[in-house]
C-alpha positions as CSV (number, residue, x, y, z in Angstrom):
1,X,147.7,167.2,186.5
2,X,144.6,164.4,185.9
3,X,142.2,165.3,183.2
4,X,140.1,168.2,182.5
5,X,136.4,168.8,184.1
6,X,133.8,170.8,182.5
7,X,131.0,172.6,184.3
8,X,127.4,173.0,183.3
9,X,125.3,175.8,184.9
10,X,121.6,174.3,185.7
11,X,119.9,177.8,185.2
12,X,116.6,175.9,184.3
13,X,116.5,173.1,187.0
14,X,117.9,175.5,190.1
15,X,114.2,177.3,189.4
16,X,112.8,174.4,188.8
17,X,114.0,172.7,192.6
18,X,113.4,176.2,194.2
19,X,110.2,177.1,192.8
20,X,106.5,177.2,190.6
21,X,108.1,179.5,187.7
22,X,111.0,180.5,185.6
23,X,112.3,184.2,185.1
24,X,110.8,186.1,181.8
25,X,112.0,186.4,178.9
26,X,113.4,189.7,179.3
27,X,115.4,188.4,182.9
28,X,116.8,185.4,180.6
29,X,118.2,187.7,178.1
30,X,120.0,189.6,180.9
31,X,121.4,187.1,182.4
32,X,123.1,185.6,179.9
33,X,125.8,187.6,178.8
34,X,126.8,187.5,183.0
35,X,126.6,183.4,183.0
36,X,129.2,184.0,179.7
37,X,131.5,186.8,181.2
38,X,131.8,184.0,184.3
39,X,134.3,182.3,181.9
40,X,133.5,178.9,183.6
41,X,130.6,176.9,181.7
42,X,131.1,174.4,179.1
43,X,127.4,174.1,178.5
44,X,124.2,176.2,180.1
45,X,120.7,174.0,180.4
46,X,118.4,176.6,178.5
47,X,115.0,175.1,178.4
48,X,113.1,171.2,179.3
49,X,110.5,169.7,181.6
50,X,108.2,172.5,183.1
51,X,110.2,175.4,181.7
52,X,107.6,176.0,178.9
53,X,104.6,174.5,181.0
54,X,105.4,177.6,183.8
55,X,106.4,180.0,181.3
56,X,102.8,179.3,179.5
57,X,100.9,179.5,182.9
58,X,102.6,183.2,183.8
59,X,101.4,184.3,180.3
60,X,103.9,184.3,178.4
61,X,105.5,182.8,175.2
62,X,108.3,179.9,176.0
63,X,109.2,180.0,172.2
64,X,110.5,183.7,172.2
65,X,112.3,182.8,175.9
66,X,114.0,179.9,174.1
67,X,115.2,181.8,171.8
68,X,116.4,184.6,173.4
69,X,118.4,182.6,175.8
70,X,120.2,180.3,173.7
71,X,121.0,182.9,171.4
72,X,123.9,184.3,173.2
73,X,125.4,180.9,174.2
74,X,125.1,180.1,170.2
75,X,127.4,182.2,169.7
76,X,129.9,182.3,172.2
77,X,130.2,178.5,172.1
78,X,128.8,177.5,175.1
79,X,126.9,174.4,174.3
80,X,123.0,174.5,175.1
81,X,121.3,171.5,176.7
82,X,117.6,170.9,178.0
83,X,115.8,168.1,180.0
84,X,113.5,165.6,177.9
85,X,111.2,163.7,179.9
86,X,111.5,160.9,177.1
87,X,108.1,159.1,176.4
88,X,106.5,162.7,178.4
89,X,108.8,164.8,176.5
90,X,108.1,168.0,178.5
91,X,105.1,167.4,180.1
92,X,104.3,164.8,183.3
93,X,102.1,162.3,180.8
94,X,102.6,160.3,177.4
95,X,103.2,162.3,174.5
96,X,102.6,161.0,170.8
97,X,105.6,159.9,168.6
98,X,104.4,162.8,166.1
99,X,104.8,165.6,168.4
100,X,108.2,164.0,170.3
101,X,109.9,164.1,166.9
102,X,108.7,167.6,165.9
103,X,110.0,168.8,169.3
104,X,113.7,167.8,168.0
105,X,113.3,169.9,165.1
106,X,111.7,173.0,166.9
107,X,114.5,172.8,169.6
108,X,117.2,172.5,167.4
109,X,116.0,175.3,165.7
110,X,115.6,177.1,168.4
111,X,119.4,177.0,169.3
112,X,119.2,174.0,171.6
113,X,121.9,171.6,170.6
114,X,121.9,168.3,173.5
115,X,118.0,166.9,174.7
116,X,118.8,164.9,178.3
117,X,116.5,162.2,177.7
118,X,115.6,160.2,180.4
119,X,112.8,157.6,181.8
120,X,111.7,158.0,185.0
121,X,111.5,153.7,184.9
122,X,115.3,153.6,183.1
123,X,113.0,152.2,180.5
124,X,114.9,152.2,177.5
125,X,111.9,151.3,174.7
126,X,110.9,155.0,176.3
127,X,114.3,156.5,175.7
128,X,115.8,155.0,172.4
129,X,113.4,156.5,169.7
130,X,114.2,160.1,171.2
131,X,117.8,159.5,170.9
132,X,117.0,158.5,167.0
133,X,114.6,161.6,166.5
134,X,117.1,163.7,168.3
135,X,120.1,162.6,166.1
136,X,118.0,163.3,163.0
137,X,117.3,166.8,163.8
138,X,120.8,167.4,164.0
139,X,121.0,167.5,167.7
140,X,123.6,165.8,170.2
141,X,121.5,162.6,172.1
142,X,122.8,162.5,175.6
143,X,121.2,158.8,177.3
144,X,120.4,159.2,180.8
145,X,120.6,156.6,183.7
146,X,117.9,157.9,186.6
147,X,120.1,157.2,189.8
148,X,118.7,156.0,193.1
149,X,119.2,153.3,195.8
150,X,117.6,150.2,196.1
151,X,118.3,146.3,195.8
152,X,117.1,146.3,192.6
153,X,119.3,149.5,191.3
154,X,123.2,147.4,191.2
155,X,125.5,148.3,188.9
156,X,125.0,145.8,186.7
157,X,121.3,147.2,186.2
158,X,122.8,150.5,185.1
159,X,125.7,149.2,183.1
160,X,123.3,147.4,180.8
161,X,121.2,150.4,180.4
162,X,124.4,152.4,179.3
163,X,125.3,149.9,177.0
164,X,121.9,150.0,175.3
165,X,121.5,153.6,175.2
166,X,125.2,153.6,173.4
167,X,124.1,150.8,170.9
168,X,121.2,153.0,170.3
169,X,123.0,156.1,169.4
170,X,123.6,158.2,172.7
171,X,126.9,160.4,172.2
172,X,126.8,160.9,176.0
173,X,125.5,159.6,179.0
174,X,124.0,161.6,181.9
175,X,124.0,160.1,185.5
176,X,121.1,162.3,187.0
177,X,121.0,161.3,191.0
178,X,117.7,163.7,191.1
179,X,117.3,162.8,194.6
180,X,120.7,163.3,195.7
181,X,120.6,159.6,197.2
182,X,122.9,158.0,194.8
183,X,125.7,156.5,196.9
184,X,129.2,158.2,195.8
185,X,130.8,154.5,196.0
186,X,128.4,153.0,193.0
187,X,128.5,156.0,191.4
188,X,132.3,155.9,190.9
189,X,132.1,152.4,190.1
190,X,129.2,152.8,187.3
191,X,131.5,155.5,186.1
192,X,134.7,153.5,185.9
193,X,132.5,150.6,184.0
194,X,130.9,153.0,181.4
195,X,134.4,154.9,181.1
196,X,136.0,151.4,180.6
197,X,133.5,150.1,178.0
198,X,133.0,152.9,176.2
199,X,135.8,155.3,176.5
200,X,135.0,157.8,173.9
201,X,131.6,158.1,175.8
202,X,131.5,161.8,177.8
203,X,129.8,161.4,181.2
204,X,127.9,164.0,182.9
205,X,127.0,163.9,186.6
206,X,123.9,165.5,187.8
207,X,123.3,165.6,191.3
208,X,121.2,167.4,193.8
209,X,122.3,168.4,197.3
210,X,119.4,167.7,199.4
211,X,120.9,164.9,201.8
212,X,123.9,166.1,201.2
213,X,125.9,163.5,199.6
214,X,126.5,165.1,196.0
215,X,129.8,166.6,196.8
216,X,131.2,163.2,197.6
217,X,129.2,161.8,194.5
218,X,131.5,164.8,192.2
219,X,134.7,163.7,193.4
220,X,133.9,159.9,192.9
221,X,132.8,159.8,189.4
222,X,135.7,162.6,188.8
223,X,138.6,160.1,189.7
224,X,136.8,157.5,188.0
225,X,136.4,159.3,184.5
226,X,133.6,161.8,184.3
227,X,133.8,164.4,182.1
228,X,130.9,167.6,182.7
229,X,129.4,168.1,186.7
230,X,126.3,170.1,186.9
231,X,126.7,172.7,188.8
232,X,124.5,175.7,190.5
233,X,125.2,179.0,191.2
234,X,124.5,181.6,194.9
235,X,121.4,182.4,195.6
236,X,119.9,179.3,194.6
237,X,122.7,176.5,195.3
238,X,122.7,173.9,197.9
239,X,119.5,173.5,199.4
240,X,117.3,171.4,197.5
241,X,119.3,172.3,194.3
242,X,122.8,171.9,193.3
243,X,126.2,172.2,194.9
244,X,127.8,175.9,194.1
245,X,130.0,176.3,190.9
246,X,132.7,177.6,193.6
247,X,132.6,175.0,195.8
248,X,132.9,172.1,193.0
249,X,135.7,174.0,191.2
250,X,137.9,174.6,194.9
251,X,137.7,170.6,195.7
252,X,138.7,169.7,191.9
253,X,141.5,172.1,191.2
254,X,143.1,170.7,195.4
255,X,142.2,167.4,193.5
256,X,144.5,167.9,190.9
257,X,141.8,168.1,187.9
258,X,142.4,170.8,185.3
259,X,139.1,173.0,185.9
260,X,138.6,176.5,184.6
261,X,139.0,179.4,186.7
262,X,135.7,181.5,187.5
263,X,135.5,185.6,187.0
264,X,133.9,186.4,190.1
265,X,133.4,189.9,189.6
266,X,130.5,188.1,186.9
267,X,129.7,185.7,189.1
268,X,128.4,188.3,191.6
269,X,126.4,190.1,189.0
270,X,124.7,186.9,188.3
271,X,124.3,186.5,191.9
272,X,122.8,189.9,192.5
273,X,120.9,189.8,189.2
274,X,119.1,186.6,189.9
275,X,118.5,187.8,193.2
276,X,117.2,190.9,191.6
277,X,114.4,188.3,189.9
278,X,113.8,186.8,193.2
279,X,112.7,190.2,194.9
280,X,110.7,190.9,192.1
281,X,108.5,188.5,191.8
282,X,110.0,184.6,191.5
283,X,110.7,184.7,195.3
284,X,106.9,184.9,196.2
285,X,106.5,181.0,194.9
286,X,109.9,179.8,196.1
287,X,109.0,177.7,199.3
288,X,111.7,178.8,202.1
289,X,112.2,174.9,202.7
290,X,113.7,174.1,199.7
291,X,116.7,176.5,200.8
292,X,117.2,173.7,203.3
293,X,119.4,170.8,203.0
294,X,117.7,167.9,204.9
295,X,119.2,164.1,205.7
296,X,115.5,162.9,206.2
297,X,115.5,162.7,202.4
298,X,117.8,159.8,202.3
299,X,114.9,157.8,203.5
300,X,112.1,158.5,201.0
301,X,114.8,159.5,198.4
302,X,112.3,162.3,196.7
303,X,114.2,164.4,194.5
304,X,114.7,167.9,195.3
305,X,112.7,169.4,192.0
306,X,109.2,168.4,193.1
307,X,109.6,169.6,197.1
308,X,108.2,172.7,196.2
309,X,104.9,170.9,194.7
310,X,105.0,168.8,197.7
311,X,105.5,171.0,200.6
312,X,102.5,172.8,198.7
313,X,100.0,169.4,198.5
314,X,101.4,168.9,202.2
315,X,99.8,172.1,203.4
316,X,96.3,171.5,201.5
317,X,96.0,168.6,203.2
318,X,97.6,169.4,206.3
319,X,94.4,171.1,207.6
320,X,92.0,168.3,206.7
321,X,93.9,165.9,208.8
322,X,94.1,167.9,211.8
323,X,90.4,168.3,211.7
324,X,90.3,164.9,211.2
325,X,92.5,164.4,214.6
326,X,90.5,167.0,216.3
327,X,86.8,165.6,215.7
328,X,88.5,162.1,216.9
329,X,89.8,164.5,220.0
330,X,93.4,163.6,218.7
331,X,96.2,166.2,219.3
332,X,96.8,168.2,215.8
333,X,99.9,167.3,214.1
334,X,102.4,170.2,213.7
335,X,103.9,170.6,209.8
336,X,107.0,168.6,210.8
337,X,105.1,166.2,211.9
338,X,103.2,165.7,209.1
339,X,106.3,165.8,206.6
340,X,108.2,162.9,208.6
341,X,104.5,160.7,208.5
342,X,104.6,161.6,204.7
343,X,108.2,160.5,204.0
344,X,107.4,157.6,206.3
345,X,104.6,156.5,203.9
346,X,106.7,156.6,201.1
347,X,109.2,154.3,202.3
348,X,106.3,151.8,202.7
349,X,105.2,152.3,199.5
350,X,107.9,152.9,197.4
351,X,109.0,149.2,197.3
352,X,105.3,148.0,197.2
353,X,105.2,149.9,194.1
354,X,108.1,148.1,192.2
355,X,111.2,150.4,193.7
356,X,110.3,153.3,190.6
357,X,113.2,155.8,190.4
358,X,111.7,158.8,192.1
359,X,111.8,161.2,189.5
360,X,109.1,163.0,187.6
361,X,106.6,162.0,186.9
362,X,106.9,158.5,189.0
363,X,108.2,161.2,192.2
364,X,104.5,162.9,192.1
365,X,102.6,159.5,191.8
366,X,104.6,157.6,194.7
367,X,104.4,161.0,196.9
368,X,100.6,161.4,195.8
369,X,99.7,157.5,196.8
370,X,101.5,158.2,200.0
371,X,100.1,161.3,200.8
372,X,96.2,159.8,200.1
373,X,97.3,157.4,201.9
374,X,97.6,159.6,204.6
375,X,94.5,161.0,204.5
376,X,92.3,157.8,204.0
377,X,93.9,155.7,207.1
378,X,93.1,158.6,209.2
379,X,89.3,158.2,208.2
380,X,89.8,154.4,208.8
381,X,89.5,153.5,205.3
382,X,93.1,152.6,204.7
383,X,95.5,152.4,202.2
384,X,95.3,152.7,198.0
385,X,91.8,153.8,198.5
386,X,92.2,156.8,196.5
387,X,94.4,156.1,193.0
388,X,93.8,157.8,190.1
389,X,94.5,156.2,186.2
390,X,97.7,157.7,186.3
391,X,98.6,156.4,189.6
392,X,97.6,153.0,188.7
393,X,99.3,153.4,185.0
394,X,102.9,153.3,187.0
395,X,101.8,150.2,188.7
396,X,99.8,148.4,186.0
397,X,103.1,148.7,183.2
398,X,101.2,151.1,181.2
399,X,104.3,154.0,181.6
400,X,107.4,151.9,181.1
401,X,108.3,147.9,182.9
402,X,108.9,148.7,186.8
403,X,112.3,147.7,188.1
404,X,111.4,145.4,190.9
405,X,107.8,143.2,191.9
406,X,104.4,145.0,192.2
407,X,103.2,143.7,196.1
408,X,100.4,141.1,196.0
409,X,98.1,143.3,197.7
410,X,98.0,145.8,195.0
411,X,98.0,142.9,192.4
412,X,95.0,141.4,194.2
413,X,93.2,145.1,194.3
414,X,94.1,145.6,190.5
415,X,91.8,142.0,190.2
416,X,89.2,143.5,192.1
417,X,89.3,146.6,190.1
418,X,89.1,144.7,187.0
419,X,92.3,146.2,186.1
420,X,94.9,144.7,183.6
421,X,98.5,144.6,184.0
422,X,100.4,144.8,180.5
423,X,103.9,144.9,178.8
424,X,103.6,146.3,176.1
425,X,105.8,149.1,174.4
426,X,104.4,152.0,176.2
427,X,104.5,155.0,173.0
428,X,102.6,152.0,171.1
429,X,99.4,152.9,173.4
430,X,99.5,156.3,172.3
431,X,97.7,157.9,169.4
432,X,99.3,160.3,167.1
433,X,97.3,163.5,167.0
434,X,99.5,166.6,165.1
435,X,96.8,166.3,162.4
436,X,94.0,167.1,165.4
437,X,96.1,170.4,166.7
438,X,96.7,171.6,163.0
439,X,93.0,171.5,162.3
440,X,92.9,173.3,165.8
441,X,95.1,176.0,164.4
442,X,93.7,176.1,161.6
443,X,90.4,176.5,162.4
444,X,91.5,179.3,165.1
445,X,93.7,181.4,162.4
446,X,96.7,180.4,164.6
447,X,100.1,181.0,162.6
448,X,102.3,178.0,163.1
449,X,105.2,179.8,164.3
450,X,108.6,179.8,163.4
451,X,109.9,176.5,162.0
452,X,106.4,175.4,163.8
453,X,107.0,176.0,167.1
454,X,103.4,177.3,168.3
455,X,102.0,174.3,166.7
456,X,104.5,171.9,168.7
457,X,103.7,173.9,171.6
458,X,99.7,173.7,171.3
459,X,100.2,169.9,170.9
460,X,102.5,169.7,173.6
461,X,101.3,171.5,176.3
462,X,97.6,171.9,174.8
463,X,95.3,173.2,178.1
464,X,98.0,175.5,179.2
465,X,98.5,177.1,175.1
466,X,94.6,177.6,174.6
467,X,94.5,179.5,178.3
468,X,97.8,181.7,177.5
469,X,96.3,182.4,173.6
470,X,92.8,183.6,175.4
471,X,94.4,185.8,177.6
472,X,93.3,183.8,180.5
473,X,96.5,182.7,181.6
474,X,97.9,186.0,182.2
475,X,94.7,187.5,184.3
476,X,94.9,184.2,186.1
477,X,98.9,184.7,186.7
478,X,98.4,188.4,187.9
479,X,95.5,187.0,190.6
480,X,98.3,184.3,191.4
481,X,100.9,186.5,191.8
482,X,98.9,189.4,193.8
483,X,97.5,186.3,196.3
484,X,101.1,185.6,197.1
485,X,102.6,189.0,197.4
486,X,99.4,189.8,200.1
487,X,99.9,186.4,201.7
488,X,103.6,187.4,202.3
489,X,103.8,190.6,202.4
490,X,100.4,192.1,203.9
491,X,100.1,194.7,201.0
492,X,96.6,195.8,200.2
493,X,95.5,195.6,196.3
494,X,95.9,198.7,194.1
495,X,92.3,199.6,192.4
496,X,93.9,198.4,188.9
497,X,95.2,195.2,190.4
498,X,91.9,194.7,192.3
499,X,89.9,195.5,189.2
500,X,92.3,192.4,187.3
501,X,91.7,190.2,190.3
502,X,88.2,190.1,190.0
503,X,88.0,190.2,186.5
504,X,90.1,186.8,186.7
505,X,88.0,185.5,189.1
506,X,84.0,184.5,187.6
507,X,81.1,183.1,190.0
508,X,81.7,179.7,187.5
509,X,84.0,177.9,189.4
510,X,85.8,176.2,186.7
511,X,88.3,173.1,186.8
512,X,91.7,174.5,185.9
513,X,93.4,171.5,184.6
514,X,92.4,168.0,183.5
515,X,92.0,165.5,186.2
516,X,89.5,163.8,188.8
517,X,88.0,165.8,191.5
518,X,87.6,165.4,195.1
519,X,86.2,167.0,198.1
520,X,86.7,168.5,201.6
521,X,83.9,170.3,203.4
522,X,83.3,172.2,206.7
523,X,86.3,171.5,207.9
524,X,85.3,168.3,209.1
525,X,87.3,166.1,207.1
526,X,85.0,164.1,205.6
527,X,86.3,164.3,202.3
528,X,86.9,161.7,199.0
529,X,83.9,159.4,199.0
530,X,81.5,160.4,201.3
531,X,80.4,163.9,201.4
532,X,79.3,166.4,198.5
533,X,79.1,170.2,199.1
534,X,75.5,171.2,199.9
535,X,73.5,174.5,198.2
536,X,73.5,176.8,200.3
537,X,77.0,176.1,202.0
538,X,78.6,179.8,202.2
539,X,82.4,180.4,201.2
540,X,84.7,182.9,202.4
541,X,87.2,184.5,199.8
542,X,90.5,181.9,199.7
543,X,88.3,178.8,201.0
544,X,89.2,175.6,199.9
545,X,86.4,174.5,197.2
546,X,87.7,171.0,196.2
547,X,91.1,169.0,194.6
548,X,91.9,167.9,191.9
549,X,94.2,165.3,191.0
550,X,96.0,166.5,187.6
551,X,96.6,164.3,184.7
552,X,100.4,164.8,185.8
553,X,100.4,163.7,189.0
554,X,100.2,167.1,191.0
555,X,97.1,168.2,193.6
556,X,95.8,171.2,192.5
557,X,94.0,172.9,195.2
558,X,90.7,175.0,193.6
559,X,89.8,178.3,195.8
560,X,86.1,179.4,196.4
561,X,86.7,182.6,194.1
562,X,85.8,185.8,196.2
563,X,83.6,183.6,198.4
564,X,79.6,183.5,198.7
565,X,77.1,181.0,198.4
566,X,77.1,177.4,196.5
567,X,73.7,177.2,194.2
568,X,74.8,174.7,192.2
569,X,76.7,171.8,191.8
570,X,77.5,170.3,188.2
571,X,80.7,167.9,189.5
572,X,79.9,164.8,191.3
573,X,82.7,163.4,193.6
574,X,85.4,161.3,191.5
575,X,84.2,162.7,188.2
576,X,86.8,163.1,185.7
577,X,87.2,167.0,184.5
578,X,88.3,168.5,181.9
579,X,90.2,172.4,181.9
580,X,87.6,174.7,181.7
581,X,84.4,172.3,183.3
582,X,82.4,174.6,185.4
583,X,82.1,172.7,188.7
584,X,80.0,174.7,190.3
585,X,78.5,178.3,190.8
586,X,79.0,180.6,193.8
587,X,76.6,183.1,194.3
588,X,79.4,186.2,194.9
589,X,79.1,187.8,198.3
590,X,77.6,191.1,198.7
């Protein structure tokens, strides 16, 4: 019999590449004694990038989730692991060197015990000081080598990243193929060489299903020496997400790999029980696409946990093109049309863009250039009209050193700009500022939680803490959540969930997160540079009001409130805004 193969269930990341948000804290803590009875998992992924974020956004406290859900593992002896975004810890942008240590601390306390740090530029100055912090807290660093496929991405690339992360302390290394587009053939063979080098090293594969090519991927780095596949489980395998626990185990075990058996009268109560948190309320922001496999993806290599985002900034800008098209008397574009134009895009400016590995947050900014990109040729402007600083932070060094060579044109437009390109160490061009959020606290009568865990959270995800400690968060979730359910399911609001619908909606329209605004009116297309809205202009309820362009990457479309008419206008077009800026006043419809 060849070696034995561990599974890991990605409970967090098959939300995560289905969806908007995670289940509550009371769905986590049922679930997990289900995941355990399945007999089968070496390690669950309990918490990292957006889990918190979400969980903060629908109102409640990710702390007491975390908790709850490693709890159970802790003590059966399933190992706990979460994703760490590395220089953006668990946000989309740069995160102080105070706060990225704390978060070691907190999430070892919290029951976590391995942090999957990665750089979305396999920039290891971004990756090595979380594998120290990590390893001080008492946690197990696992090094992670973002997988994709281009001529700059050889094995030798990765091999010398593996041996740096190992030098630096990683116990393990993670090969996450995020896009599913990591060739099985280089991935046994980066296997084999790590295994070789370093054979005390445990290997983890991660790799999502959306072209299709994970399955080979498993049984390649398998025969060549991995140790731990990451693995998903029905309703929410394949797809965009992760090849089924079931399937994986069947090919091993005819393999001749020692894998453990699964209980699957647990493994249908996990089924039906996540599907039981679908039907309740998860499935209204789980985009039906992402159940989809899709070979297109091959091409653009975008990873399967930002679709949902996408397919979402694809439809707010769907409409503005076809009006666009129409005005020009060009035939409207159908959704599929628009999707291949956008995936198109990004295989002409991925490589202008120094061949980034397409995973957050470098996924949003490449998909974000391509889809402005989009917009502006159609208004004859062209392309890289419409970058924001983060955009141009990827390209200018400021995030991490780019693989492969930025394209002269966007050199020459950086001149124009006045922009600077630089190389230096990326966390050094970021301020430590725990001090600044335990004033905050202080000064609010905020307890600092549990071995400080609402302070790290405040000072990690700081907009989205302030709006779920007011209270606003929640009314804003409930409005969210009732939108979708009516959108789906034609259900008319009760009076108590009108009453919380309006109450979350005010006549100041008010930015919800950080980032730079910009404008579509009348349906006429003319949006970005040219046209502001005009007193006077009258909004239906569910209008588009603007965009804005967060600080992470995503477009975040603003509704018109309950509709009525503009009277003023306190946002000019491109102006940076902060959370909570009032944009504008709507004079609510009678």
């Amino acid at each position: 019999m060849k070696k034995k193969i561990q599974f890991s269930l990605v409970y967090r990341d098959m939300w995560q590449s289905s969806g908007k948000f995670q289940p509550r804290k009371d769905q986590l803590e049922r679930i997990a004694p289900v995941i355990i009875e399945m007999g089968c998992f070496a390690r669950v992924e309990t918490n990292g990038g957006a889990f918190e974020q979400v969980n903060l956004l629908a109102g409640e406290n990710p702390n007491e989730g975390v908790r709850a859900f490693c709890k159970p593992f802790n003590e059966a002896g399933i190992k706990t692991h979460m994703l760490d975004r590395g220089l953006n810890a668990l946000r989309m942008y740069p995160v102080p060197d105070d706060v990225r240590a704390l978060m070691y601390k907190v999430k070892h306390a919290q029951g976590v015990d391995i942090p999957r740090i990665f750089d979305g530029l396999n920039d290891v100055r971004n990756i090595i000081p979380s594998i120290k912090w990590a390893a001080e807290a008492g946690m197990t660093p696992q090094g992670t080598l973002c997988i994709t496929t281009s001529p700059v991405h050889t094995l030798e690339y990765y091999s010398n990243i593996a041996d740096q992360l190992i030098e630096a302390g990683a116990k393990e290394i993670c090969l996450k193929d995020m896009a599913g587009i990591g060739q099985p053939a280089l991935l046994g063979k980066l296997t084999k060489a790590i295994k070789d080098k370093h054979p005390d090293i445990i290997i983890e594969y991660h790799g999502h299903t959306g072209p299709g090519l994970s399955m080979a991927s498993v049984l390649e780095v398998c025969n060549n020496g991995a140790d731990i596949i990451d693995t998903a489980i029905e309703p929410l395998s394949w797809g965009k997400v992760h090849p089924d626990v079931i399937s994986v185990q069947s090919m091993l075990k005819n393999e001749g790999f020692d894998v453990p058996e699964i209980n699957m009268s647990a493994y249908m109560k996990a089924r039906a029980l996540t599907q039981e948190f679908i039907d309740e309320w998860l499935g209204y922001f789980i985009n039906p696409a992402n159940k989809l496999m899709s070979s297109l993806l091959l091409g653009s290599g975008l990873p399967g946990g930002m679709m949902g985002s996408m397919m979402a900034d694809l439809a707010g800008i769907h409409s503005t093109i076809n009006n666009i098209r129409k005005k020009k008397g060009e035939h409207e574009l159908s959704t599929d049309d628009m999707l291949i134009n956008l995936f198109n895009e990004v295989e002409y400016v991925w490589p202008r863009v120094g061949y980034p590995p397409l995973v957050t947050p470098f996924s949003q900014y490449v998909k974000n250039i391509a889809l402005m990109n989009l917009l502006t040729m159609e208004q004859g402007k062209g392309r890289f009209v419409m970058m924001d600083d983060s955009m141009w932070g990827m390209i200018l060094g400021k995030s991490g050193k780019i693989p492969g060579t930025i394209a002269p044109e966007l050199v020459a437009l950086a001149k124009e700009k006045g922009l600077e390109f630089t190389d230096a160490d990326p966390h050094t061009l970021v301020q430590n500022n725990l001090e600044d959020f335990k004033k905050e606290m202080d000064e609010n009568g905020w307890e600092y939680g549990q071995d400080n865990e609402e302070l790290f959270e405040l000072a990690m995800h700081p907009e989205q803490y302030r709006n779920y400690k007011s209270g606003q968060a929640k009314k804003n979730f409930l409005a969210d959540l009732q939108k979708a359910k009516d959108a789906k399911m034609g259900s008319k609001l009760s009076v108590e969930e009108l009453a919380a619908f309006k109450h979350a909606k005010a006549d100041a329209l008010v930015a919800p997160v950080k980032g730079q605004l910009f404008w579509e009116f009348n349906g006429d297309g003319e949006c970005a540079h040219t046209v502001e809205p005009f007193i006077g202009k009258e909004y239906k309820e569910g209008d588009v009001f603007c965009y804005i362009v967060a600080t992470w990457g995503e477009i975040v479309t603003v509704p018109a409130a309950l509709g009525g008419k503009l009277v003023e206008i306190n946002a000019k077009q491109g102006a940076k805004v902060n959370k909570g800026d009032v944009m504008a006043y709507i004079e609510r419809a009678q």
